[in-house]
C-alpha positions in Angstrom: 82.8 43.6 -30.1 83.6 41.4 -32.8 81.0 41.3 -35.2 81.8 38.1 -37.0 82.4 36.0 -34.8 80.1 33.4 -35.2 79.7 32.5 -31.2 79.2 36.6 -30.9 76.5 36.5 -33.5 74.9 33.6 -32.1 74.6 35.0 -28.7 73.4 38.6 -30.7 70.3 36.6 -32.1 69.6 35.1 -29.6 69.7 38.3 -26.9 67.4 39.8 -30.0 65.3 36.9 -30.0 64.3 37.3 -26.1 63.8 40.9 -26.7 61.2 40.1 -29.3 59.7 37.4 -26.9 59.5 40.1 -24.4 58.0 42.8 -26.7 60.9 44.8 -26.9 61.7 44.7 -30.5 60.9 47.8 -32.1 59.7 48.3 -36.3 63.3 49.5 -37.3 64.3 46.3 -35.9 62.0 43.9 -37.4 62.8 45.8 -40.8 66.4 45.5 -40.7 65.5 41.5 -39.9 63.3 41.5 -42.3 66.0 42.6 -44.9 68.7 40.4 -43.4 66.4 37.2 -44.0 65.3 38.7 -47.4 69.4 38.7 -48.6 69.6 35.5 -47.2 66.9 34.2 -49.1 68.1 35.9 -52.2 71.6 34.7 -52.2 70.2 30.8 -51.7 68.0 31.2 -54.7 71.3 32.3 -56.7 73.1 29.7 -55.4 70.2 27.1 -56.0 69.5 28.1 -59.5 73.5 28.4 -60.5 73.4 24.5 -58.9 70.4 23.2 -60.7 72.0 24.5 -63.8 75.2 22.7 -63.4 73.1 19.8 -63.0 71.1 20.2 -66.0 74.4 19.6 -67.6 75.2 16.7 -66.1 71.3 15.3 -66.6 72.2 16.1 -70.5 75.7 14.4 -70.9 74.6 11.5 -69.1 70.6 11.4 -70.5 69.4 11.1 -66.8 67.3 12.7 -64.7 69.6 13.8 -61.2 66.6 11.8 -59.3 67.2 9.0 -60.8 70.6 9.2 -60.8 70.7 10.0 -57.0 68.5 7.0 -56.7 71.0 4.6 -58.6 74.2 6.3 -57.1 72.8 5.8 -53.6 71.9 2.1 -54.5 75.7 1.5 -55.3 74.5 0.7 -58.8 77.0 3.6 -60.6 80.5 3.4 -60.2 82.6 6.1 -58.1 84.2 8.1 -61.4 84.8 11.8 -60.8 81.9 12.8 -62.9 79.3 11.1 -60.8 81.0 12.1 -57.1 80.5 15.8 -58.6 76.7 15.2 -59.6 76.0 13.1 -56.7 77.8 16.3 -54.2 75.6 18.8 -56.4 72.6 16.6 -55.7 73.3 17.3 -52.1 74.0 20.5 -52.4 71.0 21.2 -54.5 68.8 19.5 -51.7 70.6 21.3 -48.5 69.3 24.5 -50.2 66.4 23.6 -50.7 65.7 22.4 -47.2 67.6 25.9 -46.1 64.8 27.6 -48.2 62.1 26.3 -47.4 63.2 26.2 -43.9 63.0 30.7 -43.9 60.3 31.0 -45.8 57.7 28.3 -44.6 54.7 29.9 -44.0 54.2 27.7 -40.8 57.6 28.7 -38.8 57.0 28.7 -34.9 
């Protein structure tokens, strides 16, 4: 078996996931998910706090919030120079974790 595979690891969830639909899941399972999810989380909090960081850089240089810059930059009204096509990908990178975070650990998950 090739463990990372991502078609392999895609199938594994979801054979795991109709195991625990069936009942079939036991605790040392659901721990070891439970862990999995909890380094997942981890690592997008680093990521998200090393981003928002690099944007509180740009915020200073450029005396701008990132929302309003995003605002403005997705209006067209700031030009395309390299230091605004970073900031702009950060802002998007930024909000993709955030949605990724709030995604695993909404309280309200089916």
């Amino acid at each position: 078996m090739t463990i990372y595979s991502s078609t392999n690891t895609k199938k594994q969830v979801g054979n795991l996931f109709k195991l625990y639909e069936d009942g079939q899941v036991n605790e040392t399972t659901v721990r070891g998910l439970n862990i999995v999810l909890g380094l997942e989380v981890n690592q997008l909090e680093k990521d998200l706090a090393a981003t928002e960081k690099d944007l509180g850089e740009f915020e200073r240089q450029y005396n701008m919030t990132t929302t309003d810059f995003f605002r403005q930059w997705q209006a067209g009204e700031i030009d395309d120079r390299m230091d605004y096509v970073e900031w702009a990908s950060l802002a998007q990178m930024a909000n993709n974790l955030r949605k990724r975070l709030e995604f695993l650990t909404s309280e309200n998950q089916k």
